[in-house]
C-alpha positions in Angstrom: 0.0 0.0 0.0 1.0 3.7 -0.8 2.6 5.9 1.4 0.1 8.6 1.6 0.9 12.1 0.7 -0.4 16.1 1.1 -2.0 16.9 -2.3 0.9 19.0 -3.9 -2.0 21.8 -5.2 -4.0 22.2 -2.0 -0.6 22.1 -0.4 1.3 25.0 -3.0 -2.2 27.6 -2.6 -1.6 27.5 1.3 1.5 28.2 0.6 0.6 31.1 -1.7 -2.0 32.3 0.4 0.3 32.7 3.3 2.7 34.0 1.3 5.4 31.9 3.7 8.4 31.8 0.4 9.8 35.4 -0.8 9.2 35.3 -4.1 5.9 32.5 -4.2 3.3 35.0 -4.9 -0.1 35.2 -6.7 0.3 37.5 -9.5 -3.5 38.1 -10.0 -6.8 38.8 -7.7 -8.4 35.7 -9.4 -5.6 33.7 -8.1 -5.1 31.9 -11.1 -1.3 32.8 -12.4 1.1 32.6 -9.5 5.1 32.4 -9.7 8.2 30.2 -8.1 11.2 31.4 -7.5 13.6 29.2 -10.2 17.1 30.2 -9.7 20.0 27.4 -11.1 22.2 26.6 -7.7 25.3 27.6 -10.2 24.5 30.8 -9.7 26.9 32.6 -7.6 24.2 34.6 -5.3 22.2 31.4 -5.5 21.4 30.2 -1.6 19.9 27.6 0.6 16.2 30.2 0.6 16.2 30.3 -2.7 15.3 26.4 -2.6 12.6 27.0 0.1 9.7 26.1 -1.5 11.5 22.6 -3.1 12.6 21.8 0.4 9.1 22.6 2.0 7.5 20.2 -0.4 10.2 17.5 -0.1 9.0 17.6 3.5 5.5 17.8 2.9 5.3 14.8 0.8 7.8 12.3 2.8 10.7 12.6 0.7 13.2 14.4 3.0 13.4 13.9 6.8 15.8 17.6 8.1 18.7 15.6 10.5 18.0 12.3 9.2 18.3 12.7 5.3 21.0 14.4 3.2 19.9 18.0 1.5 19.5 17.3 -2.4 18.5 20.3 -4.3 18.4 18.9 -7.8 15.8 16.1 -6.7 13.7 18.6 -4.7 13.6 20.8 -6.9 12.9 17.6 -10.2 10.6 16.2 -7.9 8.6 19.8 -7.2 8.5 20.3 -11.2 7.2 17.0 -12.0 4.7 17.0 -9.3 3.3 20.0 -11.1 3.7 18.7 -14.4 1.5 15.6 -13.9 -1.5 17.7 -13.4 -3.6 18.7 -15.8 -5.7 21.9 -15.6 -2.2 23.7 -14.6 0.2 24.8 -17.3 3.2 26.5 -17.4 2.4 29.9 -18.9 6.1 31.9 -19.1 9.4 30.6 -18.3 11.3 32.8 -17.0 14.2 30.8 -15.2 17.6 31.7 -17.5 16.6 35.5 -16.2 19.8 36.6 -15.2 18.2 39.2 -12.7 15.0 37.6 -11.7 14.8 33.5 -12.8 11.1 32.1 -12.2 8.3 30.4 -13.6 4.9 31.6 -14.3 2.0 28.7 -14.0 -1.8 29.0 -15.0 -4.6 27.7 -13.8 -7.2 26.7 -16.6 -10.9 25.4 -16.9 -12.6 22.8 -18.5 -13.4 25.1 -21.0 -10.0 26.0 -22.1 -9.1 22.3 -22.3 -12.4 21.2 -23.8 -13.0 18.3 -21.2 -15.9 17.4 -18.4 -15.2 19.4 -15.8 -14.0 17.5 -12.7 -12.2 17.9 -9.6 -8.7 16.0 -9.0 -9.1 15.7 -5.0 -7.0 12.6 -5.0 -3.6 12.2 -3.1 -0.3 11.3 -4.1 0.6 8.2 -3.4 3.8 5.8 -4.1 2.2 2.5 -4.6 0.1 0.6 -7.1 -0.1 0.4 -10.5 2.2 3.2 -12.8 4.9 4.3 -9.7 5.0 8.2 -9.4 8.7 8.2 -10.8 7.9 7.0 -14.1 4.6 9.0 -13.9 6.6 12.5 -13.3 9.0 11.7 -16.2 6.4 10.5 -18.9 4.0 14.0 -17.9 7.0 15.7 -18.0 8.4 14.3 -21.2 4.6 14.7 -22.6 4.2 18.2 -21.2 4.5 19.7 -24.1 1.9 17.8 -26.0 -2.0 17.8 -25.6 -2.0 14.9 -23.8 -3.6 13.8 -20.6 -2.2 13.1 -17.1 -2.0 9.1 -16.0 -4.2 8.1 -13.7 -3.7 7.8 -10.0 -4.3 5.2 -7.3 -7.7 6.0 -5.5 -8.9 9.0 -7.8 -12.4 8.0 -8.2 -13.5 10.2 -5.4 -13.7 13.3 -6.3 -14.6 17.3 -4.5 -13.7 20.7 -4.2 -10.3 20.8 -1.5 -10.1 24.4 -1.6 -11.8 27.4 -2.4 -9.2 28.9 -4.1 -8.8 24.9 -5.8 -9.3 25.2 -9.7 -11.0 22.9 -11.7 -8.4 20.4 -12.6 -9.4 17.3 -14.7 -8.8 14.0 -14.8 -8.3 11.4 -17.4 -8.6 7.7 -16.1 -7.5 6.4 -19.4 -4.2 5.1 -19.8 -4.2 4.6 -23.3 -5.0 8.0 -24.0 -2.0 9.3 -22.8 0.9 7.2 -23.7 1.4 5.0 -27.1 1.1 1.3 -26.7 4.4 0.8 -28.8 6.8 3.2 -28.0 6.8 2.9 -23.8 9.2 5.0 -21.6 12.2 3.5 -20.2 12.0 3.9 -16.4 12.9 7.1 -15.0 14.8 9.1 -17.1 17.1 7.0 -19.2 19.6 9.9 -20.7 20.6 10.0 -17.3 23.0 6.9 -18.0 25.1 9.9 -20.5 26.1 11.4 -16.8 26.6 8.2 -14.9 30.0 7.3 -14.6 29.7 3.5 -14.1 27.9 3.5 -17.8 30.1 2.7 -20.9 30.0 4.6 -23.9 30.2 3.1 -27.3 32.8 3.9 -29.8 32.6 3.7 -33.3 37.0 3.8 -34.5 37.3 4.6 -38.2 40.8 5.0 -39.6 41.6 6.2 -42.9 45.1 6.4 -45.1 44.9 8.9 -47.7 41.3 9.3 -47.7 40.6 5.7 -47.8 39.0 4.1 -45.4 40.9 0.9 -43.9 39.3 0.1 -40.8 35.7 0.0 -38.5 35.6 -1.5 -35.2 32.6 -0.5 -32.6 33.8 -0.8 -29.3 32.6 -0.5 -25.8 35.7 0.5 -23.7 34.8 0.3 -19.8 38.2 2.7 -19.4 38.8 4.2 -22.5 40.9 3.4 -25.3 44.2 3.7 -27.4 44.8 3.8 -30.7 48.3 2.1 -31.5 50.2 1.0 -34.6 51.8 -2.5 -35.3 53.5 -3.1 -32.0 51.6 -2.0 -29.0 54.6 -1.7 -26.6 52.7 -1.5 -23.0 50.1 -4.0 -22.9 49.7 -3.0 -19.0 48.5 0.4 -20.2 44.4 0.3 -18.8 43.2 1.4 -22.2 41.8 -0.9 -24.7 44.6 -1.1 -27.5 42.8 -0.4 -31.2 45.0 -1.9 -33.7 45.5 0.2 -36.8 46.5 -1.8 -39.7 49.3 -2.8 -41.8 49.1 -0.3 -44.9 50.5 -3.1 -47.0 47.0 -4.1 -48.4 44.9 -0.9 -48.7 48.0 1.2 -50.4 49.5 0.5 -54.1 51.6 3.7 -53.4 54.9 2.2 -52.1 56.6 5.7 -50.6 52.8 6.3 -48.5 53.0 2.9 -47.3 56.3 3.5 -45.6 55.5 6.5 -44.5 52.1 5.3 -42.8 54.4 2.6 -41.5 56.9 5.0 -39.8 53.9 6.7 -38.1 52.4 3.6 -37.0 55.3 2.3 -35.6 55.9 6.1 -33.9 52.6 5.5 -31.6 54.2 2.9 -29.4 51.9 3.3 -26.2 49.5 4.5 -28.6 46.6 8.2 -28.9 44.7 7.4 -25.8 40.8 8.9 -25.3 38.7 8.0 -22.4 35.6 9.3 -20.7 35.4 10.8 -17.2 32.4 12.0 -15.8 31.0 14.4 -18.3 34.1 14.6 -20.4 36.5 12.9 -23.0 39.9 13.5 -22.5 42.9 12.1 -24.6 47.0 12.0 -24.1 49.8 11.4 -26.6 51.9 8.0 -25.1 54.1 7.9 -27.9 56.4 9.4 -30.6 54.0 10.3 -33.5 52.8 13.5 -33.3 48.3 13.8 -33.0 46.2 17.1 -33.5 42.5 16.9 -32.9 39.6 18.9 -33.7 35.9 18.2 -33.1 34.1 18.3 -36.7 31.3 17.0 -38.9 31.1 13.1 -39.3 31.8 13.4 -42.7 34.3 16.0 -42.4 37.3 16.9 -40.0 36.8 21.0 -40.2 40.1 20.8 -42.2 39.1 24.5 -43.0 39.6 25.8 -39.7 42.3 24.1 -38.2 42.9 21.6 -35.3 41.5 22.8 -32.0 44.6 21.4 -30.5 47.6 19.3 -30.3 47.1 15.8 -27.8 49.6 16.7 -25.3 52.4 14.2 -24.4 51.8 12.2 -21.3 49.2 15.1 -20.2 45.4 15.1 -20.3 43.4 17.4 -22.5 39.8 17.6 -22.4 38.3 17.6 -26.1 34.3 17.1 -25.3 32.0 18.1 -22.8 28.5 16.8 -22.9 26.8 19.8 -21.4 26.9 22.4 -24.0 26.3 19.1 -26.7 22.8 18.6 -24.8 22.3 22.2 -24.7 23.0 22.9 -28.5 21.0 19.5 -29.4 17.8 21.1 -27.5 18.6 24.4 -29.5 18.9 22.2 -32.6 15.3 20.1 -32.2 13.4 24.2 -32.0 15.1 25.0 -34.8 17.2 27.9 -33.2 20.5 26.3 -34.1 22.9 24.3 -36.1 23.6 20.7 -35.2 25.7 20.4 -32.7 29.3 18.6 -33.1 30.1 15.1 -31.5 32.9 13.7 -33.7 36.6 13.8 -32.7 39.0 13.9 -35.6 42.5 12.6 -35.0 45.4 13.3 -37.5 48.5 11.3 -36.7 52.0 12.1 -37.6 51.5 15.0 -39.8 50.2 19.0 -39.4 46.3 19.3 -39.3 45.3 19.8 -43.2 44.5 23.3 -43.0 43.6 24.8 -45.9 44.5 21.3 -47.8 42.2 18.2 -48.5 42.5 15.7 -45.7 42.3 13.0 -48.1 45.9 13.6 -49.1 46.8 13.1 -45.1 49.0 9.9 -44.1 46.3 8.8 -41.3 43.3 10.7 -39.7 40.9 8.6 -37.4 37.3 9.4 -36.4 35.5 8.6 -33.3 32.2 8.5 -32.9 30.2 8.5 -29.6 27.4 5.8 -31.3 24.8 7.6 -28.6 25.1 11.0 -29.0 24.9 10.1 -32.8 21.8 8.4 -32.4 20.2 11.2 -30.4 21.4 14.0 -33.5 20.3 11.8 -36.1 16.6 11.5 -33.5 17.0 15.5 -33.9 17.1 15.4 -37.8 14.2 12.7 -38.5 11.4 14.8 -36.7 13.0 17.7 -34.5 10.2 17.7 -31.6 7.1 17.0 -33.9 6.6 13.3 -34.4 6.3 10.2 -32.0 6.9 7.8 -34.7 10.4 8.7 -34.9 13.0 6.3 -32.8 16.0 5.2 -32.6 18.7 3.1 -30.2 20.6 4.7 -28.3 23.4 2.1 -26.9 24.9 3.7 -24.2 26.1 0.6 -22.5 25.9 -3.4 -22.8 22.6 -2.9 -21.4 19.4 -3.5 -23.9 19.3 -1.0 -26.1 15.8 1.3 -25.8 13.8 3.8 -27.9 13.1 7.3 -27.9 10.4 9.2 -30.0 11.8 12.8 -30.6 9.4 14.5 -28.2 10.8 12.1 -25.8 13.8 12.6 -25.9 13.7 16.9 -26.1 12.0 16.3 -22.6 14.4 13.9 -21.5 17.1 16.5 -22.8 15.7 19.4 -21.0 15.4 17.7 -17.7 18.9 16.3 -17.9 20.1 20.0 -18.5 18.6 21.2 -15.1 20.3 17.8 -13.2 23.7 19.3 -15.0 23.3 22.8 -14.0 22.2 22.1 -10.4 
């Protein structure tokens, strides 16, 4: 049986009504558009008050004991969104939150008549048991939010009365089906979250080419990163997995570029080395040969606009973060932007071909993150505008799942808050 909790919008008007939080206020004598303080804990003036009305909620409905339980902003502050999200007759009428002076959030109450459905009152509580559990309820309404869609149903919400005279009319939908397509369910919780968990493996897609032609594939998952090396690996202790690149001898007639691809090989000794930490790719020059990298188009290293840098010897250099990737691809699905980049470009043993054809280069490599491709490609099916767009995304050796576009811009959009808090 559930644990039984306050009704979050009963709860949120008293709130309102005693005006308790600076900056939870009605902004109209109807009481129907009131606004929440939504300040990113980044921020530099950002403080513990500014989280008040998360924390008094996490309170209120069980999930956080003060003395007993460790403070987390991020999930009070998730768990207050979704709680809102998942009813319908409340929308979100003006964001407000990247204000650099004053972040918040403007919500709406509206009637049956603005949503064109039987007028009924949503008196029932959350609960945590039974049926659909409220954390895959919160992320499908939130992933849905954006759509016309209604709310799932909730354990014990046949009952039904005004809690409040200040209570809107807020409807209820006791149809499943209505609300979420038979053939394309939700992973539990929110599954981009794997991109940020350390313990997940990436996997890589290693291309190599000599002169332009290509010579070698290999997809790879690579629990602690990996190194590309030339004919003899000479540290097999190294804790990289070593990618063989191979003997020029069958994909070159040109004698002269085979030894010279041969003399760079054999310069890689403990090889190009690229891993993933946290958020992050990092890479680190073990050998001889010379590496510039640059992050490009798949098809294309940028050889117009030169390497963004040189792979260090023995040092780490980041060369991708994931946050500004999810924020660009976000930018990308509403059309604001340009796709954004995910491909790393190696050239090995020569200078970046700026200015020159990288086809007439001795060896460039691509890697490609096989997720973050997957969610680009998602981007340029349907942007935001269809659920019968889906793809894979193989973030680790677990099952691969399936994401409609809409999906996944909500999925995006909620991993962007969990990056910034």
């Amino acid at each position: 049986m559930g644990t039984q909790k306050p009704r979050i919008l009963p709860w949120l008007i008293s709130q309102l009504d005693q005006g308790r939080f600076e900056g939870v206020a009605w902004l109209d004598a109807n009481h129907r558009r009131f606004r929440i303080p939504w300040k990113h804990g980044l921020r530099q003036d950002a403080q513990l008050v500014d989280f008040g009305i998360f924390q008094a909620w996490a309170e209120a409905s069980g999930a956080y004991t003060p003395g007993k339980d460790k403070p987390d902003l991020p999930t009070w502050k998730r768990n207050f969104r979704s709680a809102l999200n998942r009813k319908e007759g409340l929308r979100l009428a003006d964001d407000r939150s990247k204000d650099p002076h004053d972040p918040h959030k403007v919500y709406e109450f509206v009637d049956s008549s603005e949503t064109g459905d039987s007028p009924q009152l949503d008196t029932s509580p959350d609960t945590d048991g039974g049926g659909i559990t409220p954390d895959i309820q919160e992320d499908l309404l939130e992933m849905l939010g954006d759509m016309a869609l209604a709310p799932l149903p909730q354990e014990g919400a046949s009952g039904l009365a005004v809690a409040s005279e200040h209570y809107p009319l807020v409807l209820l939908n006791s149809s499943l089906n209505n609300c979420m397509p038979s053939q394309n369910p939700a992973p539990r919780g929110n599954p981009l979250r794997q991109l940020l968990a350390s313990e997940e493996q990436w996997e890589f897609e290693v291309t190599a080419f000599y002169r332009g032609r290509q010579v070698f594939q290999q997809t790879v998952f690579c629990p602690q990163g990996l190194r590309l090396v030339g004919l003899e690996d000479v540290n097999q202790m190294l804790p990289w997995q070593p990618i063989a690149l191979p003997d020029p001898e069958v994909s070159l007639t040109d004698r002269r570029a085979k030894n010279f691809v041969r003399h760079v090989l054999s310069g890689l000794k403990g090889g190009v080395a690229l891993w993933r930490a946290g958020q992050q790719l990092w890479t680190q020059r073990l050998g001889h040969s010379h590496a510039y990298w640059a992050l490009g188009e798949e098809l294309l290293p940028d050889s117009g606009h030169g390497p963004d840098g040189e792979v260090p010897k023995d040092k780490d250099a980041c060369v991708f973060n994931l946050t500004p990737f999810v924020t660009d691809l976000i930018s990308f699905m509403e059309g604001s932007r340009r796709s954004p980049r995910y491909t790393l470009w190696f050239c090995v043993g020569e200078a970046w071909p700026q200015d020159q054809p990288w086809v007439k280069r001795l060896v460039m490599v691509k890697v490609v993150p096989t997720c973050l491709r997957a969610l680009v490609d998602l981007a340029r099916l349907g942007g935001a505008s269809s659920l019968e767009n889906t793809v894979d995304l193989h973030i680790s050796n677990s099952q691969p799942f399936s994401l409609s576009s809409e999906q996944c811009k909500a999925y995006l959009q909620d991993l962007v808050e969990d990056m910034e808090v």
